[in-house]
C-alpha positions as CSV (number, residue, x, y, z in Angstrom):
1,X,56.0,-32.3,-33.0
2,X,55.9,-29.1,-30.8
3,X,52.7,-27.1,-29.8
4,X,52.9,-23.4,-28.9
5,X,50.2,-22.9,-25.9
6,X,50.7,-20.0,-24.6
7,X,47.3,-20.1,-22.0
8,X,45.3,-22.4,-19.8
9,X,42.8,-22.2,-22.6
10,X,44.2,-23.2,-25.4
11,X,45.7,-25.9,-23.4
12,X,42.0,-26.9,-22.4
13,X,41.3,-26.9,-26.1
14,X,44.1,-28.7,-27.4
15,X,43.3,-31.6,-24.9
16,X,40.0,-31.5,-25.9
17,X,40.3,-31.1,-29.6
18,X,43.7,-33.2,-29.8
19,X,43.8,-36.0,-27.6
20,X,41.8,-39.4,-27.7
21,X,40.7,-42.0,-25.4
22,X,41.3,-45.6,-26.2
23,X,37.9,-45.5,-27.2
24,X,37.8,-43.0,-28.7
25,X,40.2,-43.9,-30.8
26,X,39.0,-47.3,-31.4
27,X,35.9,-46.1,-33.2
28,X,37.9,-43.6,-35.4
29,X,40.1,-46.7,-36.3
30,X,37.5,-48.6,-37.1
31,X,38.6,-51.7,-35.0
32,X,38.1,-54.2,-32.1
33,X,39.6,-53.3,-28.3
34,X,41.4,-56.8,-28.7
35,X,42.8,-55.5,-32.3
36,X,44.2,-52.2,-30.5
37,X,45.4,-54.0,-27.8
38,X,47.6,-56.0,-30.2
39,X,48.5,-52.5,-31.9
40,X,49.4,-51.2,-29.0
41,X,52.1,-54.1,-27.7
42,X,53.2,-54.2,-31.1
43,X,54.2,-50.8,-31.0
44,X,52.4,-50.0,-33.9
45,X,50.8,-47.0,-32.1
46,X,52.0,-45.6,-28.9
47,X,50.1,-43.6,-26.5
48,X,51.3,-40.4,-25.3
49,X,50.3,-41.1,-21.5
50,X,49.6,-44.3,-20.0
51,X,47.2,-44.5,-16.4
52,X,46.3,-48.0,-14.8
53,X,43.4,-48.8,-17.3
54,X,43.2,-45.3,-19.4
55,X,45.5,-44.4,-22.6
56,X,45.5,-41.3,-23.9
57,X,46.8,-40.9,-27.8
58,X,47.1,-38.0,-29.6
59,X,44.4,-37.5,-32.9
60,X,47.1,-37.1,-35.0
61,X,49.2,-40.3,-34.6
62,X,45.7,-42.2,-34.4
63,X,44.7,-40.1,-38.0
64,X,47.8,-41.4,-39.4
65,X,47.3,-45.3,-38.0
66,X,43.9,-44.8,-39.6
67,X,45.1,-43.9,-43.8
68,X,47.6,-47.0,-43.0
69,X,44.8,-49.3,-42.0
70,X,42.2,-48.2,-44.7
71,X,45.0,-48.8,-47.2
72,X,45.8,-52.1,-46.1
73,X,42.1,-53.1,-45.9
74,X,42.0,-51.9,-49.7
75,X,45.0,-53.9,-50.3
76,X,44.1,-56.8,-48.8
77,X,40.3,-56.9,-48.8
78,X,39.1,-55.5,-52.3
79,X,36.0,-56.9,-52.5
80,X,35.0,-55.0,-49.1
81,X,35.8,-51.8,-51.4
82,X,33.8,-52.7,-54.0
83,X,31.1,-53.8,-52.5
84,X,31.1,-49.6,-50.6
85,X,30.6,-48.1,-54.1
86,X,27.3,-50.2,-55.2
């Protein structure tokens, strides 16, 4: 994936807009730190910058983690689903 930014702003903006926290991205998935932890050494999702104690990941690998999870949840967990629609 390659991102044309061709100022200082729209760099600002994409960081912003585009890139997530750990916690961040932990409330988008849906899931526990201890579950995102295991994600994370299992390789399943890979941040884009690693500090000491702060990940940064970019909102459209953590989208894309998300449809894979809420289709294994429906898979695996259909009464969760059903229960949703009453």
């Amino acid at each position: 994936m390659r991102y044309d930014l061709k100022s200082r702003e729209e760099v600002e903006d994409f960081i912003r807009n585009e890139v997530l926290t750990a916690p961040e991205a932990i409330e988008i998935l849906g899931i526990t730190r201890a579950r995102m932890s295991q994600l994370i050494k299992q390789g399943k999702i890979t941040p884009v910058k690693k500090l000491d104690k702060v990940s940064l990941f970019l909102r459209a690998d953590v989208e894309e983690k998300r449809k894979e999870l809420v289709a294994l949840r429906e898979k695996y967990q259909p009464y969760n689903s059903a229960n949703e629609d009453e």
